[in-house]
C-alpha positions as CSV (number, residue, x, y, z in Angstrom):
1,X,38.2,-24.6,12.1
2,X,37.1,-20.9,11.8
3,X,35.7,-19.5,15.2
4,X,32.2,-18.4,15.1
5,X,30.5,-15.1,16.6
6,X,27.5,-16.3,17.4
7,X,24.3,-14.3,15.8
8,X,26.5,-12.7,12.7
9,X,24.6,-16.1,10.9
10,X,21.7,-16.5,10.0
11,X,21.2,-20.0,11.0
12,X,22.2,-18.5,14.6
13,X,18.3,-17.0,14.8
14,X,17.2,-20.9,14.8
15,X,20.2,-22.3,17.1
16,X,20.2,-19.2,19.9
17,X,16.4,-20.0,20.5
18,X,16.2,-23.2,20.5
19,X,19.1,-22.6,23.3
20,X,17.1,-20.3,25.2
21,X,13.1,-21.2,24.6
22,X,13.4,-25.1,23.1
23,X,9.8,-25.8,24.0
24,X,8.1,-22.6,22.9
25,X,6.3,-22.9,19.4
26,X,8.5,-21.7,16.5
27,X,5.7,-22.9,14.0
28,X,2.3,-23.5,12.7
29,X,2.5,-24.7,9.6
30,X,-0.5,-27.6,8.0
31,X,-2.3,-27.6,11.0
32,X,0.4,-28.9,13.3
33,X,2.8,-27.3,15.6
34,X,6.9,-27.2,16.3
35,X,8.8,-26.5,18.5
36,X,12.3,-24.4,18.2
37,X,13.8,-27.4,19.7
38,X,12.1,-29.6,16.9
39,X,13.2,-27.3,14.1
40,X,16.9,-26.7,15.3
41,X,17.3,-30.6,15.4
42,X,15.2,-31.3,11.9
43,X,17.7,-29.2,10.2
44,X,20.3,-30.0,11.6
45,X,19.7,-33.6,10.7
46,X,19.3,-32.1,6.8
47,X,22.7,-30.6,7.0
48,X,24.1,-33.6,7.9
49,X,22.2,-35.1,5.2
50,X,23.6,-32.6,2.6
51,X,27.1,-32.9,3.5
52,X,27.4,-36.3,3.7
53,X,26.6,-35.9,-0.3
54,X,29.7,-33.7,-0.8
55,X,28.2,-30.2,-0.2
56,X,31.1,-27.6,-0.1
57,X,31.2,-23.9,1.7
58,X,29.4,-21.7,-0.9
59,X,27.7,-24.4,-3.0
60,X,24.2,-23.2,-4.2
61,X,21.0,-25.6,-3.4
62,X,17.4,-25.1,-5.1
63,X,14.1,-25.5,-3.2
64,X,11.5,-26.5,-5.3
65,X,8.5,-27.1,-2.7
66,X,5.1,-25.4,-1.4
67,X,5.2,-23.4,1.7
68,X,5.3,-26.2,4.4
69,X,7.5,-27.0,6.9
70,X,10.0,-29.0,5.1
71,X,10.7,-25.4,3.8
72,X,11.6,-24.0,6.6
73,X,13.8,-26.9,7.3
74,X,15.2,-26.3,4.1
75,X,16.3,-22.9,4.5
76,X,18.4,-23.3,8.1
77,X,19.4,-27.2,7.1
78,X,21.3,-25.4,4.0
79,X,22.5,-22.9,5.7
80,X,23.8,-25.0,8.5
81,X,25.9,-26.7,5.9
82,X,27.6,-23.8,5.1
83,X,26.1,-23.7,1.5
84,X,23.3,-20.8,-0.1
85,X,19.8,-21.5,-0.4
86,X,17.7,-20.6,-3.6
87,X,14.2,-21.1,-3.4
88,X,12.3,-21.0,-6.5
89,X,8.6,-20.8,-7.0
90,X,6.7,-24.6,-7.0
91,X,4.5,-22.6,-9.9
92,X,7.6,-22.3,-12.1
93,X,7.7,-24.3,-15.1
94,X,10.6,-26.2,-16.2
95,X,12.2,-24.3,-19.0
96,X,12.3,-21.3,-16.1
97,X,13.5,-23.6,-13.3
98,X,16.5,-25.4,-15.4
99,X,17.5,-21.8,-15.9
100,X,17.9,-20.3,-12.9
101,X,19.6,-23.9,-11.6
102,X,21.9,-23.4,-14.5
103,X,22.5,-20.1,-13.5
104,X,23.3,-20.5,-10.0
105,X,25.0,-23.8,-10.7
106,X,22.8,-25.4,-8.5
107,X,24.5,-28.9,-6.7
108,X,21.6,-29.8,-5.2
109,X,17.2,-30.0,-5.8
110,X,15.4,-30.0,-2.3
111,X,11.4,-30.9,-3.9
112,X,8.5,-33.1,-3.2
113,X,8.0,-36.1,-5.9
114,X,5.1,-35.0,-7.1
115,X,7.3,-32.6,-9.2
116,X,8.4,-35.1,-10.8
117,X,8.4,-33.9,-14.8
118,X,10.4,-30.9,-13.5
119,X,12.7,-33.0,-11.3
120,X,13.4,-35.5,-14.6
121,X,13.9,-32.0,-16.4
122,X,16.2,-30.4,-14.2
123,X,18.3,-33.5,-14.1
124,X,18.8,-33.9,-17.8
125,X,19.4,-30.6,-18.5
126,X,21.4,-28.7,-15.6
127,X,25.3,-30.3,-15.3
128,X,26.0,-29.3,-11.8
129,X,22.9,-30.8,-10.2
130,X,24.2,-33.6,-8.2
131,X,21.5,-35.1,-5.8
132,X,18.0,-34.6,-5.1
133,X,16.0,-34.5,-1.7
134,X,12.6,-35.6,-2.0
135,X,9.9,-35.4,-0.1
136,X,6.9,-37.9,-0.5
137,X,7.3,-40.9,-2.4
138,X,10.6,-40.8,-3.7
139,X,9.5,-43.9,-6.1
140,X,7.2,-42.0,-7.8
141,X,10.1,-39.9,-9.2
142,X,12.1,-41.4,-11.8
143,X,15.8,-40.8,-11.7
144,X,18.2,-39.8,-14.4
145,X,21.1,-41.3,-13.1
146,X,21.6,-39.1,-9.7
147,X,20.9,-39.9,-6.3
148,X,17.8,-39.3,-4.3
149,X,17.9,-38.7,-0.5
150,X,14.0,-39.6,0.7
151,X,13.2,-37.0,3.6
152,X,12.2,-40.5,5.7
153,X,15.9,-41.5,5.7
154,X,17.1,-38.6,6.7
155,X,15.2,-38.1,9.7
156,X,15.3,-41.9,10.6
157,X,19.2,-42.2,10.0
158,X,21.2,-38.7,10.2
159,X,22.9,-37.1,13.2
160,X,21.1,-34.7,15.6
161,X,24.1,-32.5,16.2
162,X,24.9,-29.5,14.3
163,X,28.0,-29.9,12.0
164,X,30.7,-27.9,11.9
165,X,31.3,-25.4,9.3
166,X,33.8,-22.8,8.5
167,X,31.1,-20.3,7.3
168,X,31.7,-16.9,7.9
169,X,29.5,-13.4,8.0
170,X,30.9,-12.6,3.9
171,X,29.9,-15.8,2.4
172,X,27.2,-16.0,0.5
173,X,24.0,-17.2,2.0
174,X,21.3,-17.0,-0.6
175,X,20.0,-16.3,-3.9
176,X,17.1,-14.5,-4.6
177,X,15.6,-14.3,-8.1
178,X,13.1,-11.1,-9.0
179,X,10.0,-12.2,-10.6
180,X,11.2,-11.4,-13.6
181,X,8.3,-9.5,-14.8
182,X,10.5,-8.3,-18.1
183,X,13.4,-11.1,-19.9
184,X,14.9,-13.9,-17.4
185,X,15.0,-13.8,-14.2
186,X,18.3,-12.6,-12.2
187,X,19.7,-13.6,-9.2
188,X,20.0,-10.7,-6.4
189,X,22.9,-12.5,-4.4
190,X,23.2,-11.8,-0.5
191,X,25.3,-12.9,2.3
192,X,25.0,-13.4,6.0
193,X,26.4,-10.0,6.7
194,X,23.4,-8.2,4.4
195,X,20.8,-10.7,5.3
196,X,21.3,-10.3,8.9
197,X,21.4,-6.3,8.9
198,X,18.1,-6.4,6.4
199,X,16.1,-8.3,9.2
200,X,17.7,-6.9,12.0
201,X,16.7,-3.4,10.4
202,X,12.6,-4.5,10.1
203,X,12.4,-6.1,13.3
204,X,13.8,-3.1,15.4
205,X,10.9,-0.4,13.6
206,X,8.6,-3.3,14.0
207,X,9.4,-4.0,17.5
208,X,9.4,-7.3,17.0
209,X,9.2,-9.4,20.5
210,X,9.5,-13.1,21.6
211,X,5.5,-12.7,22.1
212,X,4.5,-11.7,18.5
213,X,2.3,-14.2,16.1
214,X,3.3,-13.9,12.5
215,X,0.9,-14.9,9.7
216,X,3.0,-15.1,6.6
217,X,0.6,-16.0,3.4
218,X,3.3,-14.9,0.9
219,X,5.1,-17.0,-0.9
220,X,8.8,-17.7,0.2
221,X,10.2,-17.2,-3.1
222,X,9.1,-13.6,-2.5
223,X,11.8,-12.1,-0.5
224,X,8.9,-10.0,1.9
225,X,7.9,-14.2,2.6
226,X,11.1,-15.1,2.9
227,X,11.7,-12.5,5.4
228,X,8.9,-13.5,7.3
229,X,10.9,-16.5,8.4
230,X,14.0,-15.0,9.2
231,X,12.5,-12.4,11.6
232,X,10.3,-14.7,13.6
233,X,13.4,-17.0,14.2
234,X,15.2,-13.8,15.3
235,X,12.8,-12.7,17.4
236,X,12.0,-15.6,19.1
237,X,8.2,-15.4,17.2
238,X,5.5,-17.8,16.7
239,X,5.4,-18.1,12.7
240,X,1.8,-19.0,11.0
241,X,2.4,-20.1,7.5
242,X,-0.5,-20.2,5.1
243,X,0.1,-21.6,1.5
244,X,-1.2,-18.7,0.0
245,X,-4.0,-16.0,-0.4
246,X,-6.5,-18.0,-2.5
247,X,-8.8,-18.6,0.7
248,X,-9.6,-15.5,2.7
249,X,-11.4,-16.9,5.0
250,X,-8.9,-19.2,5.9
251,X,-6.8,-16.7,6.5
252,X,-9.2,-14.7,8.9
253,X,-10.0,-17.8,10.4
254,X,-6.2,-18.1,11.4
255,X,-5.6,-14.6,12.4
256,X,-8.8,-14.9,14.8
257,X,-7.8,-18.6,16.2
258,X,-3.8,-17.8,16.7
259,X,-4.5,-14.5,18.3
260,X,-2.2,-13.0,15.2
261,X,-0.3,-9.7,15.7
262,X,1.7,-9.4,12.9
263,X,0.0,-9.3,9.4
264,X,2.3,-8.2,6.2
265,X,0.5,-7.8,3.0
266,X,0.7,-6.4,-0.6
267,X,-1.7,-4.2,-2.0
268,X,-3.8,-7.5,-3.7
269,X,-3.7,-9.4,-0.8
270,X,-5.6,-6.0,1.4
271,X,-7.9,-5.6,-1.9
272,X,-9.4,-9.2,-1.4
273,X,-9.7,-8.6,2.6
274,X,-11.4,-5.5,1.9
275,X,-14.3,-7.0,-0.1
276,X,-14.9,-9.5,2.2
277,X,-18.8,-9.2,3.3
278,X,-18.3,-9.6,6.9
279,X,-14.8,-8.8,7.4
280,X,-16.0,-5.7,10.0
281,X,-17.4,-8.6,11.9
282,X,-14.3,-10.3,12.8
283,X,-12.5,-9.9,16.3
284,X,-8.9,-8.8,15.0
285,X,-7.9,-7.3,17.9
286,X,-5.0,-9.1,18.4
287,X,-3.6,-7.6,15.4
288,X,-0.8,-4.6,16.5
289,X,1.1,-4.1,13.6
290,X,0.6,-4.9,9.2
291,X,2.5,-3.7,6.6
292,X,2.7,-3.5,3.4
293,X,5.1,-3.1,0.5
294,X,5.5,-4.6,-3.0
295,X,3.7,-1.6,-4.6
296,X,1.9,1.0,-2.5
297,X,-1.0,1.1,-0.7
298,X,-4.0,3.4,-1.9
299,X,-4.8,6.0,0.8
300,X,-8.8,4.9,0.9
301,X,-7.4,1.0,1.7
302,X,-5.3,2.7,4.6
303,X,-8.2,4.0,5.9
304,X,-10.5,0.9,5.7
305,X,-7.7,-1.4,7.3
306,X,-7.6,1.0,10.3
307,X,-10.8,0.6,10.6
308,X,-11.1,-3.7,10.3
309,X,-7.7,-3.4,12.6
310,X,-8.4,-0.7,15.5
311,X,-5.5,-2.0,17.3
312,X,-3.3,-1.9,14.7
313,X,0.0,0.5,13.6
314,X,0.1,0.4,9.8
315,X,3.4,-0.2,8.2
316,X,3.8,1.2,4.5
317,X,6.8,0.2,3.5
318,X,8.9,0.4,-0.1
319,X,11.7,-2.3,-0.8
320,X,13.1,-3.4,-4.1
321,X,14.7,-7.4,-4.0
322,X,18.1,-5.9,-4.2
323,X,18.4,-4.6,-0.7
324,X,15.6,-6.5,0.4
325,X,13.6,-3.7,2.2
326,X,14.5,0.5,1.7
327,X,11.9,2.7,3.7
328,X,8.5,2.4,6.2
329,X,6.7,5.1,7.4
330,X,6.3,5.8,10.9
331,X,2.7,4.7,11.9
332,X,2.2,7.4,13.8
333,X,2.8,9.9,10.9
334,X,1.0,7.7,7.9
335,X,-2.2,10.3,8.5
336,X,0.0,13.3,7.8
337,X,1.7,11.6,4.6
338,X,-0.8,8.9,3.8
339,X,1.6,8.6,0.2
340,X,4.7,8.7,1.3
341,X,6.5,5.4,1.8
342,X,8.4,7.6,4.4
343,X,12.8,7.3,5.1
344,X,15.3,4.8,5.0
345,X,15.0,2.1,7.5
346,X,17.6,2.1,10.4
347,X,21.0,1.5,9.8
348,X,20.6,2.6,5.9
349,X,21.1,6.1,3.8
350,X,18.7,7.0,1.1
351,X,19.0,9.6,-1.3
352,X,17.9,10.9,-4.7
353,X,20.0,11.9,-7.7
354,X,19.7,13.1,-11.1
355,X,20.8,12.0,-14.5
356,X,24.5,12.6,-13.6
357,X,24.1,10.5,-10.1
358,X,23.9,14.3,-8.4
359,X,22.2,14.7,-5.2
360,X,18.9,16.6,-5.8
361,X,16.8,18.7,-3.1
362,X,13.3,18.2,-2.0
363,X,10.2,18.2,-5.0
364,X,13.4,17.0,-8.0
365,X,11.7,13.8,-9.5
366,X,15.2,11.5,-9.4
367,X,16.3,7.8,-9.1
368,X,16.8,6.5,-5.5
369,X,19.8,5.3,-4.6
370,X,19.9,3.0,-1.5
371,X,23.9,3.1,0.6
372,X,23.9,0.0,3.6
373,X,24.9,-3.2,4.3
374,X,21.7,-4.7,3.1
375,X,22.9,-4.6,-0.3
376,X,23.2,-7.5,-2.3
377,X,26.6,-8.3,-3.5
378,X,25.2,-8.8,-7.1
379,X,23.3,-10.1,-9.2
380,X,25.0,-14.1,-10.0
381,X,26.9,-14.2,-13.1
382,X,25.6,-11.0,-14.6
383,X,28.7,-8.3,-15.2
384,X,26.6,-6.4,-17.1
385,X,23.5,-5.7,-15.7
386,X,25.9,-5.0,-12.2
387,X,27.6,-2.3,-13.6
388,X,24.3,-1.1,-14.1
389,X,22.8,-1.0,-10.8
390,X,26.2,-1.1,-8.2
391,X,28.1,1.8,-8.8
392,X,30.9,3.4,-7.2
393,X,29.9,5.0,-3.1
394,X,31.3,7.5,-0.7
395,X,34.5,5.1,0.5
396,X,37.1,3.4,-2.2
397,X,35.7,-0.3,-3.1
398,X,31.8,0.9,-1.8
399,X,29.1,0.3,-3.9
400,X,25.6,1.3,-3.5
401,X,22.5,0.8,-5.6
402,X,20.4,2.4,-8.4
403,X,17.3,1.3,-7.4
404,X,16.2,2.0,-10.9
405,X,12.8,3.5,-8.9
406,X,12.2,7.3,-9.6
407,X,11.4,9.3,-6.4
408,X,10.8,12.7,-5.3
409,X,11.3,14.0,-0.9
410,X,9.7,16.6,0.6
411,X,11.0,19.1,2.8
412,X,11.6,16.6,5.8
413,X,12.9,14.6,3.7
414,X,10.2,11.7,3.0
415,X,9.9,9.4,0.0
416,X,7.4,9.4,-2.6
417,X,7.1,7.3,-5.1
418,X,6.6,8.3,-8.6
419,X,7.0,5.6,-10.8
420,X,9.8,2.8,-12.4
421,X,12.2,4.3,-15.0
422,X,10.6,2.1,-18.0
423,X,7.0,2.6,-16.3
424,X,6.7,6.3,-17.1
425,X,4.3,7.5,-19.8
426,X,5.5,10.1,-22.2
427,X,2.0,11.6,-23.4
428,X,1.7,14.6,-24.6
429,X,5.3,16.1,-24.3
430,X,4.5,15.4,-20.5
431,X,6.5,12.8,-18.1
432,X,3.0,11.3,-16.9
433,X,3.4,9.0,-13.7
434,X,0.9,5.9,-13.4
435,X,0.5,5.6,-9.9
436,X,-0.3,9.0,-9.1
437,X,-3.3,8.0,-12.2
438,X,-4.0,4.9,-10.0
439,X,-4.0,6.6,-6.4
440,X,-7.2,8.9,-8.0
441,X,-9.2,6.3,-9.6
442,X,-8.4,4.4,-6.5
443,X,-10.3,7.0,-5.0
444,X,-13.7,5.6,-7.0
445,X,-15.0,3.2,-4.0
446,X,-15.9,0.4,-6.7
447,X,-12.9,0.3,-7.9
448,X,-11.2,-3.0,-6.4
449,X,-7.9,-3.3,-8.3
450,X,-6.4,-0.7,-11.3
451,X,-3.3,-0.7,-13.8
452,X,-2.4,2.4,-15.5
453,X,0.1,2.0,-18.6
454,X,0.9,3.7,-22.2
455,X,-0.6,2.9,-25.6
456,X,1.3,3.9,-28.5
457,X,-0.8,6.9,-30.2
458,X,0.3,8.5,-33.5
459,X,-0.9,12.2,-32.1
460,X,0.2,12.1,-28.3
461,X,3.4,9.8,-28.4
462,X,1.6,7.5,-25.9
463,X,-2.1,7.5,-24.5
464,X,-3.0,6.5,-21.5
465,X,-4.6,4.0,-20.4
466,X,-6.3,2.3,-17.0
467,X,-7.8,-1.0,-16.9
468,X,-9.6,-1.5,-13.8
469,X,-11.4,-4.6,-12.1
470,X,-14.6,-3.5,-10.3
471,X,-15.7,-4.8,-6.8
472,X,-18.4,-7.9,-6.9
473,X,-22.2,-6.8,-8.2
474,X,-20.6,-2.8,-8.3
475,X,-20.4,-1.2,-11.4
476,X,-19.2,2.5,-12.8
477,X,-18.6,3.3,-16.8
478,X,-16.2,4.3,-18.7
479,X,-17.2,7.9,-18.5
480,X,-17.7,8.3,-15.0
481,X,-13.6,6.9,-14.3
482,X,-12.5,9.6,-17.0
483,X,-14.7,12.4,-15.4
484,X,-13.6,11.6,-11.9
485,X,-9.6,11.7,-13.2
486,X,-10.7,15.2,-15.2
487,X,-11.7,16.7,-11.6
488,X,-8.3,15.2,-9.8
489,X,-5.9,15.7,-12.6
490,X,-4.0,17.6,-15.0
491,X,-5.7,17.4,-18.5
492,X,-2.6,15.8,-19.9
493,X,-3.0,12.8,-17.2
494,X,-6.5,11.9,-18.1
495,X,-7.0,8.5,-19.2
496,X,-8.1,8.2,-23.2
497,X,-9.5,4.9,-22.4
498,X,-10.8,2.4,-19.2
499,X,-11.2,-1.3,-19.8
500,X,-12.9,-3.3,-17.2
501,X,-11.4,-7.1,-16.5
502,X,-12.0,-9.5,-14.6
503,X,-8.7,-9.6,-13.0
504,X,-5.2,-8.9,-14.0
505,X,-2.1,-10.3,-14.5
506,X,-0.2,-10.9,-11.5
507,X,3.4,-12.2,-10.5
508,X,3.6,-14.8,-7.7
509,X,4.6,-12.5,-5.4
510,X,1.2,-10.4,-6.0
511,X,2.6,-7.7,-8.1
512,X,0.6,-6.5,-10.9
513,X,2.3,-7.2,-14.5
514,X,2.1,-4.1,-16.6
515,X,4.3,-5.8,-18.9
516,X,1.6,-8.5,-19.8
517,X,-1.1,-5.8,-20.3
518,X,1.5,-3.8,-22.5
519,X,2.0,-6.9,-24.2
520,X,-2.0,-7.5,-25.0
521,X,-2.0,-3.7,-26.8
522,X,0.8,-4.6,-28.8
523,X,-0.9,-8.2,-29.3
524,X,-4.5,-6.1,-30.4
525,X,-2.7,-3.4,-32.6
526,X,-1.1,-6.2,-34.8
């Protein structure tokens, strides 16, 4: 038996609190509360569980299931047994799910039996998948010849006690798929060691306390939801999880009634608050930090959500699934550089390089490379596409990231984002950036949501184009957006055309899909 150091493990966030607060609530989650005590022995009864099946150091096991408490339990019962969690998005269809179970070589399905189609799916078509826990009926789910484990038994019949495991800081704790808003998916694959110094990093520039409430409506597939959990349990936190974003007032109901003061976001998610009729109304005074990340926030919306959050710091923050999370900006200097996504978190370097992976000084557009031990080992079973992104570092063996993002620094050396490398509009002869497009038509006050992207164009090379989704009973035409961009902009960054939508295309995680919309021109032209 290896000996452990405790807190170089993930799982040590759940066990060390439960040590030192075992009454306090971990978790509010479907209108009931847990303890730490509660959660430390839930899991550890699920480890048990999954190891009693045959679960080896290293094996990879999917979570199929809504945001609920059984997926917390999921997450430390996993790692507890010395295995790597991969939770995938209960949206997912199958063809998508059997895929990234194939990829992984997933042993083991932790769902809920109403998935049952993509339960029977996943056990005809991926090999390595050996068991299923189930939540819910487990009758209702049919099986195709492998075991299930109901989440009754478990609880009624396995062993309180933690088991012992050999698991040390290198091995491999988790999976994490991107969104895969272009091809298949990939898995961005972590360990302890990188998962520990990711959150470790957030929670010391987020001064993150035993005291704090954290309302987490992301989805946990989404590493910034994922995160959510792994900080709180560090911390010693109170963890609020919502199923998602589709109810805004349930949301600002919850902040109100926990007394909330922790509130991360993306750009969508603070678009929909920021409509809301009465949301000036609301006592959120609780509320001392939000952040954001996932795309960056419009100046105007920093602004309003100071003013719904007086007590507030605002967090903007820039991360990319690889390293899990790259930059934040000092609250205290967000009015100074309201679009800066400021420097590289603690315990990280940051820097900017040219074509030929050259350091570049401040105002040279360049790719941003990302050196620390938050780096993900790779992405799983994908030689290729790693020799694209990890290359060779400072030290002999290093390798550091090529974030694939395309930055430029100022003077004291803080970020701005200018756009992905496949996202940048050739119009013109011009390298035309999108978001600097969106941050001025953001400025149009009925503008509620916009997507800038490239149309092919026989004359310019590309055109550009915004679609935009207007705030409820405002309207603004198609002149008055191109006007406003002609007074803010170089001629050559002008929109040649505005649609208006209803919405647009979103991943789960709340990122806007340029892709689709790309797709739809292509789909029109032919």
């Amino acid at each position: 038996m290896i000996k452990r150091i405790k807190g170089t493990l993930l799982h040590d966030f759940l066990e060390l609190n439960a040590d030192r607060f075992p009454d306090k609530t971990a978790l509010v989650c479907d209108g009931q509360r847990y303890t730490y005590a509660q959660l430390n022995t839930m899991s550890n009864q699920l480890a048990n569980a999954l190891l009693s099946e045959g679960i080896e150091r290293g094996d990879r096991i999917a979570i199929f299931l809504d945001t609920s408490l059984q997926s917390v339990l999921s997450i430390f019962g996993i790692l507890k047994a010395g295995a790597a969690f991969v939770i995938i998005n209960q949206q997912t269809k199958s063809q998508k799910l059997c895929f990234i179970m194939n990829n992984c070589g997933a042993t083991g399905l932790i769902t809920h039996s109403k998935y049952r189609s993509q339960l029977k799916e996943a056990e005809e078509t991926v090999p390595s998948l050996r068991f299923a826990v189930l939540g819910g009926k487990a009758s209702d789910a049919q099986s195709a010849g492998i075991p299930h484990l109901p989440v009754e038994d478990i609880t009624d019949t396995c062993p309180v006690v933690p088991p012992d495991s050999d698991t040390i800081d290198l091995d491999l704790s988790a999976i994490i798929y991107t969104s895969g808003t272009t091809g298949f998916p990939k898995g961005a694959s972590f360990t302890h060691r990188s998962m520990v110094a990711a959150s470790s990093s957030i929670t010391t520039y987020l001064e993150n306390v035993e005291s704090d409430i954290i309302l987490n409506a992301l989805p946990l597939s989404f590493d910034y939801g994922l995160y959510q959990v792994l900080m709180s349990a560090q911390a010693g936190a109170t963890l609020v999880l919502e199923k998602s974003f589709v109810y805004p007032y349930q949301i600002v109901q919850a902040i109100e009634k926990e007394r909330v003061t922790g509130f991360p976001g993306v750009p969508t998610i603070f678009a929909i608050l920021l409509q809301l009729k009465d949301i000036r109304k609301r006592d959120f005074s609780s509320v001392r930090y939000v952040s954001n990340t996932a795309a960056a926030l419009p100046p105007r919306h920093i602004l309003e959500l100071k003013d719904i959050f007086p007590q507030a710091r605002i967090y903007s923050m820039y991360g990319v699934t690889e390293c899990k999370r790259v930059s934040y900006m000092p609250p205290e200097e967000l009015d100074e550089k309201p679009s800066s996504v400021g420097k590289g978190m603690p315990n990280e370097e940051v820097y900017i390089v040219d074509e030929n992976g050259q350091r570049v000084g401040p105002g040279v557009v360049g790719e941003l490379v990302v050196r620390g031990s938050n780096v993900m080992m790779g992405y799983w079973e994908m030689p290729e596409e790693n020799e694209k992104i990890l290359k060779p570092g400072k030290y002999p063996g290093e390798r550091v990231l090529y974030t694939g993002d395309l930055f430029r620094a100022d003077e004291d050396g803080y970020l701005y984002f200018v756009a992905r490398k496949d996202d940048i509009i050739k119009s013109r002869g011009e390298k035309v950036s999108p978001k600097e497009i969106e941050h001025v038509i953001y400025e149009l006050p009925q503008v509620l949501e916009t997507a800038v992207i490239g149309v092919d164009d026989e004359i310019l090379g590309q055109a550009i184009k915004a679609v935009i989704v207007l705030k409820d009973e405002m309207e603004i035409g198609e002149r008055d957006v191109i006007a406003h961009c002609g007074r803010n902009l170089e001629n050559f960054m002008v929109p040649k055309y505005v649609e208006f939508v209803s919405h647009l295309p979103k991943t789960a995680s709340g990122k806007i899909r340029k892709r689709d919309l790309m797709e739809n021109e292509k789909d029109c032209d032919g």
